[in-house]
C-alpha positions in Angstrom: -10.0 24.6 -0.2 -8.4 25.9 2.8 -5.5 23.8 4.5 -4.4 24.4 8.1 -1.2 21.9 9.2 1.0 22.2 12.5 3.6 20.1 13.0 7.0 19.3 15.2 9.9 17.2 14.6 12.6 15.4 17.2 15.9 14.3 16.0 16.1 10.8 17.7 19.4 10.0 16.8 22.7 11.0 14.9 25.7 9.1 13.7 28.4 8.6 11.1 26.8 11.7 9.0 23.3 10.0 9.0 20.6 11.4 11.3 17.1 10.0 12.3 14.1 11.9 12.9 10.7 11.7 13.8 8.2 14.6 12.4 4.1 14.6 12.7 1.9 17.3 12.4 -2.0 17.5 12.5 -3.7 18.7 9.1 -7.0 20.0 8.7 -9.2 20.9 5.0 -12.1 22.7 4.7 -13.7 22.5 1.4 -15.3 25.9 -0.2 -17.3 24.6 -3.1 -14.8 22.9 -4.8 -16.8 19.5 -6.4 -19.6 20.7 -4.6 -18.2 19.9 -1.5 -18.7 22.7 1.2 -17.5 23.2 5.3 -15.4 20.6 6.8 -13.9 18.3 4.4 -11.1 16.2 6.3 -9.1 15.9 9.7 -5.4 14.1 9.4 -2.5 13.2 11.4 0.8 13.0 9.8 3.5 10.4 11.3 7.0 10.3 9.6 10.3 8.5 10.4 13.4 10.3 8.1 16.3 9.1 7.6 18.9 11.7 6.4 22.2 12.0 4.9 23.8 15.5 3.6 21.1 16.8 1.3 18.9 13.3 1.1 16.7 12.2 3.1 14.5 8.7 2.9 11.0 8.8 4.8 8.4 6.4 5.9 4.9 8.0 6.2 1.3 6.8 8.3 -1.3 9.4 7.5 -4.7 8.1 9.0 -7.6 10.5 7.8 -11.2 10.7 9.3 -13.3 11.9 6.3 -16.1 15.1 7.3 -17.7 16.1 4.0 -20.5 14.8 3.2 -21.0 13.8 -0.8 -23.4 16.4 -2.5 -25.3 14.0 -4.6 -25.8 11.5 -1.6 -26.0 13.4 1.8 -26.1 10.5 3.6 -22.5 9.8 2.5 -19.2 10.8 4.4 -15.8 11.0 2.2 -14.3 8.1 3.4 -11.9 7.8 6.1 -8.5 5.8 5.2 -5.2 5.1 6.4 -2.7 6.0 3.7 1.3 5.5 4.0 4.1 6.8 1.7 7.6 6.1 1.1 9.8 9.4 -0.3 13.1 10.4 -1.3 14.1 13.8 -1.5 16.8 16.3 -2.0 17.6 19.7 -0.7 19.2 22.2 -3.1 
C-alpha cells in the first residue's frame, strides 16, 4: 500500500495558554496487491479542529473518503465511500 498525504494547518486563535487550530490535508492510497486489491484504492480529505494546551492537545476530526478499488471477487463493486469522524487526545513528549 502506498500512502501519499499533504496537509497545512492555521492557528485561528490563542489565549490564556490554550491555542486553536485548524489542520486538513488531502490523503491518497494506492493498493499493490494487498487482499487482492490492486491500483487506486482510496482518495480522502482530512478536516481537524485542535485545541491545545502545553503538551495536550484535544481534536475533532471529518474525514470524508470516496472509495476507488474495485472488490476482486465482485468487479462490479467499489470499496465503499464513507464519512468517518474522530475525537483524539494526545500528548507530546
Amino acid at each position: 500500500l502506498l500512502f501519499a498525504k499533504a496537509g497545512t494547518g492555521k492557528k485561528l486563535a490563542e489565549k490564556n495558554g490554550y491555542r486553536l487550530d485548524f489542520r486538513n490535508s488531502a490523503q491518497y492510497s494506492h493498493a499493490l496487491g494487498l487482499f487482492g486489491f490492486h491500483g487506486p484504492a482510496a482518495l480522502r480529505y482530512d478536516a481537524e479542529l485542535a485545541l491545545s494546551k502545553g503538551k495536550y492537545s484535544l481534536g475533532f476530526e471529518l474525514r470524508p473518503q470516496k472509495g476507488l478499488a474495485h472488490f476482486p471477487d465482485n468487479p462490479g463493486k467499489r470499496m465503499p465511500s464513507n464519512l468517518y469522524w474522530g475525537v483524539s487526545l494526545s500528548r507530546s513528549f
